[in-house]
C-alpha positions as CSV (number, residue, x, y, z in Angstrom):
1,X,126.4,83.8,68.0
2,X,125.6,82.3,64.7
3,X,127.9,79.6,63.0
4,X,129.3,80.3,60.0
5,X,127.4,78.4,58.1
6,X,123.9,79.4,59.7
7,X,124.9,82.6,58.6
8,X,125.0,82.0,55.1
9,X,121.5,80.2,55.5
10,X,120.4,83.3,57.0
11,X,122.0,86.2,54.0
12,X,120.9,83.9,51.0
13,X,117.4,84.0,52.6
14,X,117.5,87.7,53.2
15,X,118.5,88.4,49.5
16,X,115.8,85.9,47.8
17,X,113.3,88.4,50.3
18,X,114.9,91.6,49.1
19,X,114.5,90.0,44.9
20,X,110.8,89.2,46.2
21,X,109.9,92.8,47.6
22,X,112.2,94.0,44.5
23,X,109.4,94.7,41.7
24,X,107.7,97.1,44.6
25,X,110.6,99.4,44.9
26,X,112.0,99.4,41.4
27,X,108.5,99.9,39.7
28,X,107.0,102.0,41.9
29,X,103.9,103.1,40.7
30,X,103.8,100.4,37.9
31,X,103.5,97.3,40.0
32,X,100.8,95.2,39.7
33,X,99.8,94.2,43.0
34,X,96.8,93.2,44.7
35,X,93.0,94.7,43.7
36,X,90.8,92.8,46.0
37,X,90.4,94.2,49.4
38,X,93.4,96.6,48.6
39,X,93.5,98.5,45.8
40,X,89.1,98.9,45.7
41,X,89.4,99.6,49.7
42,X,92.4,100.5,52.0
43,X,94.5,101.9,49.9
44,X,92.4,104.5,49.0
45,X,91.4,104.6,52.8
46,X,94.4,105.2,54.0
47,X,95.1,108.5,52.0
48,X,91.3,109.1,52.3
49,X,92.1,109.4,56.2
50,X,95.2,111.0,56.0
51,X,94.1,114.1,54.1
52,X,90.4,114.3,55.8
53,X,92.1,116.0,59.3
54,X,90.9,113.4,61.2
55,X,93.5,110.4,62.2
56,X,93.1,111.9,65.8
57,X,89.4,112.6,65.4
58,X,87.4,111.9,68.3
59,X,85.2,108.6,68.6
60,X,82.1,110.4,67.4
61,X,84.3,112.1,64.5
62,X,83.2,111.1,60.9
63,X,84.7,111.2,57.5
64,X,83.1,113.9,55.5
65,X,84.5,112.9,52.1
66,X,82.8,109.3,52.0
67,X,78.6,108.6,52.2
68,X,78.1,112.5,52.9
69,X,79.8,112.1,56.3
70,X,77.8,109.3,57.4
71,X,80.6,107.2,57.6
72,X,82.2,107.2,61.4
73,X,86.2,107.4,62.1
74,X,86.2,104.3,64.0
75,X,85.3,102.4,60.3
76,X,89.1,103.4,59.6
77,X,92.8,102.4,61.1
78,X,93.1,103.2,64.6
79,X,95.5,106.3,64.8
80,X,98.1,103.8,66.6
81,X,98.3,101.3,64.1
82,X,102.1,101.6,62.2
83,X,100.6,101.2,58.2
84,X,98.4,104.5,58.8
85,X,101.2,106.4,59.8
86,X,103.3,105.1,56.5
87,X,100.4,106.6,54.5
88,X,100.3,109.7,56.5
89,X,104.0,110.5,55.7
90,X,104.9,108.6,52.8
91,X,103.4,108.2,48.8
92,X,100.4,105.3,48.8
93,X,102.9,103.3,46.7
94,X,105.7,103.6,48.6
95,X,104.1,103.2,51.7
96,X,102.8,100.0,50.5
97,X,106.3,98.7,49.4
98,X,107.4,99.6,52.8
99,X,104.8,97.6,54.7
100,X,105.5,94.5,52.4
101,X,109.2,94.6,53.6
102,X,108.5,95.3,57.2
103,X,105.9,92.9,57.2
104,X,108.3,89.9,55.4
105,X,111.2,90.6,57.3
106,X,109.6,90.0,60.6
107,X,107.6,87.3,59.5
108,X,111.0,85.6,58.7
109,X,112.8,86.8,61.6
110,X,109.3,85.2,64.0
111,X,109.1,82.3,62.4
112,X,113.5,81.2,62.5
113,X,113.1,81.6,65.8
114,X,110.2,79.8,66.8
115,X,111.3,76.9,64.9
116,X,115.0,77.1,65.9
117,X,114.1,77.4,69.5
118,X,110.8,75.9,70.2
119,X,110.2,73.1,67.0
120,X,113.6,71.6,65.2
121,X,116.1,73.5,67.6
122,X,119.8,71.8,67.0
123,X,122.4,72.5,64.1
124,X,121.6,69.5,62.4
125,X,118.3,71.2,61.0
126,X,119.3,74.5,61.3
127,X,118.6,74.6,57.2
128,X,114.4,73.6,57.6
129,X,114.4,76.8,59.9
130,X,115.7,78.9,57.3
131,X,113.9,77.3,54.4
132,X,110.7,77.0,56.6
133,X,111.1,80.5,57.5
134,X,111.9,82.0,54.0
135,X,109.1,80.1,52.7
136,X,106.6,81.7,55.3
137,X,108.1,85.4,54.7
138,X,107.0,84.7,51.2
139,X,102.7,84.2,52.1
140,X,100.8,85.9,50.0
141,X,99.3,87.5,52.7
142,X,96.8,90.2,53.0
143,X,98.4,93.4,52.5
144,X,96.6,95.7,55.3
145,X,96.5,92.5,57.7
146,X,99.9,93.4,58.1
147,X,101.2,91.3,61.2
148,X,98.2,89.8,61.5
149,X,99.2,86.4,60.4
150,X,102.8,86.7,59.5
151,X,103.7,87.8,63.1
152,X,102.1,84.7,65.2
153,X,105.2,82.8,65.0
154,X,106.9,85.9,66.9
155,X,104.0,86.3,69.2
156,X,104.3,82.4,69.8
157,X,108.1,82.5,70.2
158,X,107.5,85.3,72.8
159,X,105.1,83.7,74.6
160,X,106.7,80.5,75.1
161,X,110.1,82.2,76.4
162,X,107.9,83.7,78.5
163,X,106.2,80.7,80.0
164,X,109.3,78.6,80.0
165,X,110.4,81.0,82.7
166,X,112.9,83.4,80.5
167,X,113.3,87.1,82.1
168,X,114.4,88.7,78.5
169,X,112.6,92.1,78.2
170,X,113.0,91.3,74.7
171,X,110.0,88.6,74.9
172,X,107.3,91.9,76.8
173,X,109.4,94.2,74.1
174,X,107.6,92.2,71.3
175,X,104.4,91.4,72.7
176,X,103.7,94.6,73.3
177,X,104.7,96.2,70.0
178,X,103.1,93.7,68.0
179,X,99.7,95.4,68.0
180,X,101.1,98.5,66.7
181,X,101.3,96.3,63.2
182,X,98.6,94.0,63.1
183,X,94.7,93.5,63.8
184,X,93.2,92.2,66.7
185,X,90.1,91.5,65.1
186,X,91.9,90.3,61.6
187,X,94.4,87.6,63.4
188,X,95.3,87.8,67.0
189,X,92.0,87.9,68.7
190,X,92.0,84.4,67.3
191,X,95.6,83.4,68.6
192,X,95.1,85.4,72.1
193,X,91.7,83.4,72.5
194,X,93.8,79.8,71.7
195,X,96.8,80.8,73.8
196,X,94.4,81.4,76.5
197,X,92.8,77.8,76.0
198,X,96.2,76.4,76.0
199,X,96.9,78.2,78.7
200,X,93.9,76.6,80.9
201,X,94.1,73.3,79.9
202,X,97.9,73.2,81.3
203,X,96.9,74.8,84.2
204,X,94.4,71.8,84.6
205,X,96.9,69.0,83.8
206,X,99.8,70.3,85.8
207,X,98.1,71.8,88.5
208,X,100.6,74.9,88.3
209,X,99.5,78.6,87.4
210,X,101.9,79.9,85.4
211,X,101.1,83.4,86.2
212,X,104.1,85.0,84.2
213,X,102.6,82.9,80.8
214,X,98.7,84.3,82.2
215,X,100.5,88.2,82.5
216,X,102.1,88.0,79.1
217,X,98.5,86.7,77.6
218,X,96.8,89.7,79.1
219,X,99.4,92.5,78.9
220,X,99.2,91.6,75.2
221,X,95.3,91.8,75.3
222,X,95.5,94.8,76.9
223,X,97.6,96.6,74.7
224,X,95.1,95.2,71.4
225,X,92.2,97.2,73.5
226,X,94.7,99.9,74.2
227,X,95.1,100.2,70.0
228,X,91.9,99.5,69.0
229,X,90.4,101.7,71.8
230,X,87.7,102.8,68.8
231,X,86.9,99.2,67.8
232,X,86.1,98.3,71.6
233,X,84.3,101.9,71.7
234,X,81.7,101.0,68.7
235,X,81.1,97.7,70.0
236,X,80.1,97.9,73.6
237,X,78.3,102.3,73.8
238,X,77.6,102.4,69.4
239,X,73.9,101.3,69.4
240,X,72.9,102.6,66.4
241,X,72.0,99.9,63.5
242,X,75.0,99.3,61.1
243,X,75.3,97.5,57.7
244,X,76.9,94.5,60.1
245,X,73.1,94.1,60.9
246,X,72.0,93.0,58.0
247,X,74.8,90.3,57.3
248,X,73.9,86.6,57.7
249,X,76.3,83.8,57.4
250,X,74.6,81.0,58.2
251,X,73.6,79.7,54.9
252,X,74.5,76.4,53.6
253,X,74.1,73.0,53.4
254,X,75.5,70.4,55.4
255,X,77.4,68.9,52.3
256,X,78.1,71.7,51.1
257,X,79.9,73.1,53.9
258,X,81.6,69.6,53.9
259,X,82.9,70.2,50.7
260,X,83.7,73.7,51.9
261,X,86.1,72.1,54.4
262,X,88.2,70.3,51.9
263,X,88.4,73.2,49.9
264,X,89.9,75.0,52.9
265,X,92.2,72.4,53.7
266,X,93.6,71.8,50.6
267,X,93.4,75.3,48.5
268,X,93.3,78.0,52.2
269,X,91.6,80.9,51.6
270,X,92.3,84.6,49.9
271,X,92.9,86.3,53.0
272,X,95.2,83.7,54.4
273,X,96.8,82.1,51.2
274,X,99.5,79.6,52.2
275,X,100.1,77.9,48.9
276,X,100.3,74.8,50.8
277,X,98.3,72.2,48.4
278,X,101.5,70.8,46.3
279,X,104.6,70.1,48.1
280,X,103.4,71.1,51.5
281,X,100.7,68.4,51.4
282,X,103.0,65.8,49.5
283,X,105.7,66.6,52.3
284,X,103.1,65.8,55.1
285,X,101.8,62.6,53.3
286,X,105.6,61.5,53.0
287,X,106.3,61.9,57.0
288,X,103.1,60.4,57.9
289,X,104.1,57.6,56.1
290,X,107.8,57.5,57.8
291,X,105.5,57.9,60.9
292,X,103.3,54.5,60.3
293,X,106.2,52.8,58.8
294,X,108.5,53.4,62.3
295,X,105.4,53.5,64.9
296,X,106.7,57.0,65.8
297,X,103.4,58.2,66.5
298,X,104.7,59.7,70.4
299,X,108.0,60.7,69.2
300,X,106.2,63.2,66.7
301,X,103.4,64.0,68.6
302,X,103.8,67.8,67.8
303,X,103.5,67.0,64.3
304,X,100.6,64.8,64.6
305,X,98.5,67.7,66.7
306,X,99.4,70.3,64.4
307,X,97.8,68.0,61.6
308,X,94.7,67.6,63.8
309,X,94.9,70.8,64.1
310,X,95.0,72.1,60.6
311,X,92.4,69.9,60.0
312,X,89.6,71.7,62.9
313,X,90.7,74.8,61.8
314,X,89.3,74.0,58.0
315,X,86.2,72.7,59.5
316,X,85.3,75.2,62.0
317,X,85.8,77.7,59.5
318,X,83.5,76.1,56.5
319,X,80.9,74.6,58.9
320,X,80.4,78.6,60.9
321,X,78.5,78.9,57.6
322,X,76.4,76.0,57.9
323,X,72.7,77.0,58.4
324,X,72.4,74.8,61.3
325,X,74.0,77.6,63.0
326,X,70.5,79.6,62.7
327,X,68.8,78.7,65.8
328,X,71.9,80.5,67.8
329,X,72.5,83.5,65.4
330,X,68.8,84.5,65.8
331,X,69.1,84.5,69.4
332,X,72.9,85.8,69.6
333,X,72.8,88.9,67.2
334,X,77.0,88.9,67.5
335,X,77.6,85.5,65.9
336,X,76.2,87.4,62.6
337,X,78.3,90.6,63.2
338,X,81.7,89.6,64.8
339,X,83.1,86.6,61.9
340,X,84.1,83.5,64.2
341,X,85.3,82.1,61.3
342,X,88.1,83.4,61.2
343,X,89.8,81.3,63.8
344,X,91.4,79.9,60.6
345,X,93.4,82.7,60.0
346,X,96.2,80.5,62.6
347,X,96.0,78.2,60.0
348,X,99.5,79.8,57.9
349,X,101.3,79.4,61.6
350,X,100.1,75.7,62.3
351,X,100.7,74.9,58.3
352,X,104.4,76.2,57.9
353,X,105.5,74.8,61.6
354,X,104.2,71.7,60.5
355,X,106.1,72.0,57.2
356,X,109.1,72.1,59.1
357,X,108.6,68.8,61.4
358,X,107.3,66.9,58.1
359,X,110.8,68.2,56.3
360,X,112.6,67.0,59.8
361,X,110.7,63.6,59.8
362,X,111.9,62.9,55.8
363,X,115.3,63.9,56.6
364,X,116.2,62.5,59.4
365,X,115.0,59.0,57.5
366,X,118.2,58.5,55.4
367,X,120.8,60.7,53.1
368,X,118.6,59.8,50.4
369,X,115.2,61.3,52.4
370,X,117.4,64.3,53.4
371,X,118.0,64.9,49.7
372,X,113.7,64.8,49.1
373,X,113.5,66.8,52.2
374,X,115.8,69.8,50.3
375,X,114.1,69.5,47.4
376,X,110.9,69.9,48.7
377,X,111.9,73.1,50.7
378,X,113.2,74.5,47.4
379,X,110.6,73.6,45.1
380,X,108.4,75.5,47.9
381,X,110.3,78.4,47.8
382,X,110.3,78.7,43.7
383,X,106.3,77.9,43.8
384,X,106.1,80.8,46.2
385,X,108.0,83.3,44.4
386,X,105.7,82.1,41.1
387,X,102.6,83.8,43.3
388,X,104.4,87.0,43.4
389,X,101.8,89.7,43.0
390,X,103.9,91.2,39.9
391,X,103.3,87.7,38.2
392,X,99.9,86.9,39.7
393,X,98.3,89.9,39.2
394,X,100.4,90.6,35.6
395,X,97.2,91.0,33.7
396,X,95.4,93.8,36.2
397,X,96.0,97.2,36.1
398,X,99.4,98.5,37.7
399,X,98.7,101.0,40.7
400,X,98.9,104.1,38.3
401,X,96.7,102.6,35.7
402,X,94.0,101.6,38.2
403,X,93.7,105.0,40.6
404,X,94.3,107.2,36.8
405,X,95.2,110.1,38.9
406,X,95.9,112.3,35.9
407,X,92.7,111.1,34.2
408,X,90.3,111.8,37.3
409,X,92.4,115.4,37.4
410,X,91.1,116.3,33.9
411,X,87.7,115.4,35.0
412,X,88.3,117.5,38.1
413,X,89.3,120.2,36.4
414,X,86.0,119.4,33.4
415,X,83.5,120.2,36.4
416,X,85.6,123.1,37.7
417,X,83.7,123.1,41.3
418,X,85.3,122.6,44.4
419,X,85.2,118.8,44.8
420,X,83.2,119.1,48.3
421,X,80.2,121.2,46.8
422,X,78.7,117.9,44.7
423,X,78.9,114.1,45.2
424,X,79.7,111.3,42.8
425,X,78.7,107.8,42.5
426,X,80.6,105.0,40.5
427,X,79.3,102.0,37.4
428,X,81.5,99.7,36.5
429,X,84.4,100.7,38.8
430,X,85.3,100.5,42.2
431,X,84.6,104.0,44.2
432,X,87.5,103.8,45.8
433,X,89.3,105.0,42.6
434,X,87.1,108.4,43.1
435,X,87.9,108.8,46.9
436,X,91.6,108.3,46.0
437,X,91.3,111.1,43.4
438,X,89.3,113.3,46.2
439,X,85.8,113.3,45.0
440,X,83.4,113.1,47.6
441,X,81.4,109.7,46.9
442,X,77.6,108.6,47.9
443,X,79.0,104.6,47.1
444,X,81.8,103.2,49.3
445,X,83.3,99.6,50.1
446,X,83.3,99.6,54.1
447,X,82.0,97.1,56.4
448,X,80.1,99.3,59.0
449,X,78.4,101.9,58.1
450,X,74.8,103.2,59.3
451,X,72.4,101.0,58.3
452,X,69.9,103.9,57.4
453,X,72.0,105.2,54.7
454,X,72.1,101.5,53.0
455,X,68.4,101.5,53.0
456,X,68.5,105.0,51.2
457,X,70.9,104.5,48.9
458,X,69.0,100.8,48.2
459,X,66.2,102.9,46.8
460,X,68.5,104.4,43.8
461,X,69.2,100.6,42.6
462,X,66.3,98.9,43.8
463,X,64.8,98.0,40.0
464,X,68.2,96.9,39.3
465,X,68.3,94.3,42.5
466,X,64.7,93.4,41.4
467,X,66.2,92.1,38.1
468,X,68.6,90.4,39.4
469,X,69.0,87.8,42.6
470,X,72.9,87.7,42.6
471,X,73.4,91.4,43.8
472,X,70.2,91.6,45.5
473,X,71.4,89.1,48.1
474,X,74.3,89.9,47.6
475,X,73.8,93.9,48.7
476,X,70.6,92.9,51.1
477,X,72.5,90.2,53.4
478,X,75.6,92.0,53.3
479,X,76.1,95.5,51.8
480,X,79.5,96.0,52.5
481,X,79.6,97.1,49.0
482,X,77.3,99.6,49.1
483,X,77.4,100.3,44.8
484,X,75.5,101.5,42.4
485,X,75.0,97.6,41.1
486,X,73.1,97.1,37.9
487,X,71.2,94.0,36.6
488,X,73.3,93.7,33.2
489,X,76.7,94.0,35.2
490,X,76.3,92.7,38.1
491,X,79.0,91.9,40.4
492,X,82.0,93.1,38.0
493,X,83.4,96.5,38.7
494,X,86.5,96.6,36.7
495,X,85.5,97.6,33.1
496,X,88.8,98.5,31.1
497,X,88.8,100.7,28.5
498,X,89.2,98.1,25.9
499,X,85.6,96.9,27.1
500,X,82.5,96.2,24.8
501,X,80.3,96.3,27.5
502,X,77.2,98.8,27.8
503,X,73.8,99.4,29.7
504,X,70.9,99.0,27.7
505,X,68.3,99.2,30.3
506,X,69.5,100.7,33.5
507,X,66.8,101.7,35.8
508,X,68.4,104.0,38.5
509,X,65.9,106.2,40.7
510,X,67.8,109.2,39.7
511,X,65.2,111.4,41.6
512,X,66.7,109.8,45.3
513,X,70.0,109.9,43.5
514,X,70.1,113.5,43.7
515,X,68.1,113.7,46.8
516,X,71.1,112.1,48.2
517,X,73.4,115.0,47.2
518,X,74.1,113.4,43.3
519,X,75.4,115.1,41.1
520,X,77.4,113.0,38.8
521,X,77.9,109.5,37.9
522,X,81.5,107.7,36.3
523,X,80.8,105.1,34.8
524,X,82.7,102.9,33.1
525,X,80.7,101.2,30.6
526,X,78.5,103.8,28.1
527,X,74.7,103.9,29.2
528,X,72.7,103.4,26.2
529,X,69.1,104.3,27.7
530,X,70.7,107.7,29.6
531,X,68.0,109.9,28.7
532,X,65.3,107.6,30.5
533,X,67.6,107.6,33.6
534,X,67.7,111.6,33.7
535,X,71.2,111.4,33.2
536,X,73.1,113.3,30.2
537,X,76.7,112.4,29.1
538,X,79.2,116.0,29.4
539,X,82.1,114.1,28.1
540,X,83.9,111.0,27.8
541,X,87.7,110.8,29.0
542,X,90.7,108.4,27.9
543,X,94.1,108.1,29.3
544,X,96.9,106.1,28.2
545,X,97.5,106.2,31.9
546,X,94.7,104.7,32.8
547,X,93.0,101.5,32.5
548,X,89.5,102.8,32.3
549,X,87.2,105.2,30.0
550,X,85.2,107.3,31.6
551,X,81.9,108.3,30.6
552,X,81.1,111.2,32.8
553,X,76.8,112.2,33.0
554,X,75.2,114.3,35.0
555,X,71.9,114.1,36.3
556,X,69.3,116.3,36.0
């Protein structure tokens, strides 16, 4: 049972996470969240799945709305995975909101008990759980990644009741439910892999298999396969050449990737944004001085590793792109296609657990030290609720304003064909916006995707990369954007209506254009030199709905 007071830790926590996840639920539609790698991708994934008849399709199904059906199933959410099924059955809005709450409430929930059982356990610091906790629920964290981060600290709390010996079903209940929200390849691949380090190297030292710990690692594994069954499919029996082919990473300098490290360290990256480099870092500077000043380096030992730690994890992940790497990438073809880097995504687990010690250290150093711990905790909290997406992304377009769903209707309805008879293709906006609206699109943001239709659609743009380095790198040793890119733009794709912006002398191959199956081109931005390009403007449409005009031509 909880004290009283631990209680009242635990409710105001639980209503500063219901004000955070507030603006999602009361807005709706008008909330400004996320664009990058949510709004221009899985969002419109998501519904794209649900309505294309094929969350059950079979591994060798494909989705006929996106890269005329070129683009395979297993490039989506496996069919198991919980945030699919909230799109299936709910609103693309709503469904997001919902996934923000699950995902924050069970990021709290993981990390108060890690930290109450397995870090700072004892009523005297009952608070840093809570505070700790609360500050972790409130990540900016990548919306799809769902779990992926937020829900080590459960994993880890599992796990460890599990190798201490506890018999709780609770602790299988957990680890086996876990991949049913989160990634294997976006998070826990990465945890599983340093668990089962952890796990050999205590074997080693104590000379004891702890075969329950060992069972738990792989019934978790197991069930990630069991999940991902389509991932695991592509990889080992899908030989055919993907745009992951053509994606190198091993590219810069040695100081550069030195720099890279700091960078990571201090600042974290989008994907895993811990908003650590103010109070965080001036709470770990504080109790590694307590730490030199009372010789206490064996009595926080925990803290000290996770430090260490923290600090490998920033390094590993800036120097996998150092081009020393080349030798081994050339040899090994799945250091370039499977992203190694990303060990760091453990780093929001190692950095808020050793939040909590360094608040544990300052406090337990006098009243006046307790007092700097509290405030530290709180100022973390407010700096955290300032990176809510409703403030950070205040001056992007809210979720109706960037799909314009009644805008993309009256084009709809301007063709007046069905929508699966012709193909589209995006300037100056993401695709995504099309696919959420139904059109069937020859551009696409996915990651794997035959490596034959990138070449083919290269040749529409391939003046345009000629003109300029940035995207032609940029679409050559990657692709993952696979856009119709143009010299003058280059790698913007969000051109409001309020935009000055034009083409003056696009180049498109309009010929291969249509030889792909184009019919018609939205772009955002007017396109001064149309008649050269074979393309003719039908009609322009504005919507005080939307965030974008639309300049609708037609080639011919």
């Amino acid at each position: 049972m909880f004290a009283r007071k631990e209680w009242w830790h635990i409710t105001v926590a639980s209503m500063a996470l219901a004000v955070y996840v507030a603006p999602l639920f009361l807005l709706g539609e008008d909330a400004h969240i996320r664009v990058h790698d949510n709004l221009d991708s899985n969002i419109a994934w998501y519904k794209v799945l649900a309505g294309s008849g094929e969350i059950f399709g079979p591994v060798d199904a494909s989705i006929p709305q996106i890269i005329n059906g070129e683009l395979s199933r297993n490039a989506f959410g496996p069919e198991m995975s919980g945030i699919v099924w909230l799109h299936a059955f709910l609103p693309s809005m709503a469904a997001y909101a919902v996934s923000q709450a699950i995902t924050r409430i069970l990021a709290f929930i993981g990390m108060y008990l890690l930290l109450k059982k397995h870090t700072i356990s004892g009523p005297r610091h009952q608070w840093v759980a809570t505070a700790v906790a609360l500050a972790f629920a409130l990540t900016p964290f990548w919306p799809s990644g769902m779990l992926s981060t937020l829900g080590m600290p459960l994993a880890l709390w599992a796990l460890l009741n599990i190798r201490a010996g506890e018999k709780r079903p609770i602790n299988w209940i957990v680890l086996l439910l876990l991949p049913l929200y989160s990634s294997f390849v976006l998070g826990f691949f990465f945890f599983i892999v340093v668990a089962g380090l952890f796990w050999v190297v205590e074997a080693i030292k104590t000379r004891k298999w702890n075969l329950r710990f060992l069972l738990a690692i792989a019934a978790m594994t197991a069930m990630f396969l069991l999940v991902e069954y389509r991932l695991v499919y592509s990889f080992l029996f899908d030989d055919e050449p993907n745009s992951r082919d053509e994606y190198f990473h091993a590219r810069l300098p040695f100081w550069h990737a030195v720099r890279l490290s700091l960078k990571n360290f201090f600042l974290g990256h989008t994907h895993v944004m811990t908003v650590h480099g103010l109070f965080i870092i001036a709470a770990t500077v504080m109790a590694l001085g307590i730490i030199f000043t009372k010789k206490s380096w064996r009595k926080e030992k925990m803290f000290l590793q996770l430090l260490v730690l923290n600090i490998v994890l920033s390094v590993w992940y800036a120097f996998w792109f150092y081009r020393g790497w080349l030798p081994l990438t050339e040899r090994f073809h799945f250091l370039d296609t499977f992203n190694f880097a990303r060990f760091h995504f453990l780093r929001p687990l190692v950095i808020y657990t050793g939040f909590a010690l360094a608040l544990k250290i300052i406090a337990d150093s006098g009243v006046a030290w307790r007092k700097a711990a509290a405030v530290l905790a709180a100022a973390q909290i407010v700096l955290l609720f300032m990176f809510n997406d409703e403030i950070v992304y205040r001056e992007k377009p809210t979720f109706r304003q960037f799909y314009a769903e009644k805008q993309f209707a009256e084009i709809g309805r301007h063709i007046g064909l069905p929508k699966n008879e012709y193909r589209v293709a995006s300037i100056g906006i993401h695709p995504a916006i099309a696919q959420y609206n139904g059109f069937y699109t020859l551009d696409t943001y996915n990651n794997f995707y035959p490596l034959s239709y990138k070449h083919e659609f290269r040749k529409i743009i391939a003046k345009e990369l000629e003109k300029n380095n940035v995207i032609r790198e940029y679409f050559d040793e990657w692709g993952g954007r696979c856009y119709l890119f143009t010299a003058e733009l280059g790698k913007r794709y969000m051109f409001k209506k309020n935009s000055k912006a034009t083409l003056k002398n696009l180049e498109l191959d309009t010929s291969q254009f249509k030889k792909m199956g184009g019919t018609y081109i939205f772009s955002a931005v007017p396109i001064m030199n149309a008649e050269e390009n074979r393309l003719q403007l039908e009609r322009t449409f504005i919507s005080k709905e939307s965030a974008w005009k639309i300049y609708l031509y037609k080639a011919f």
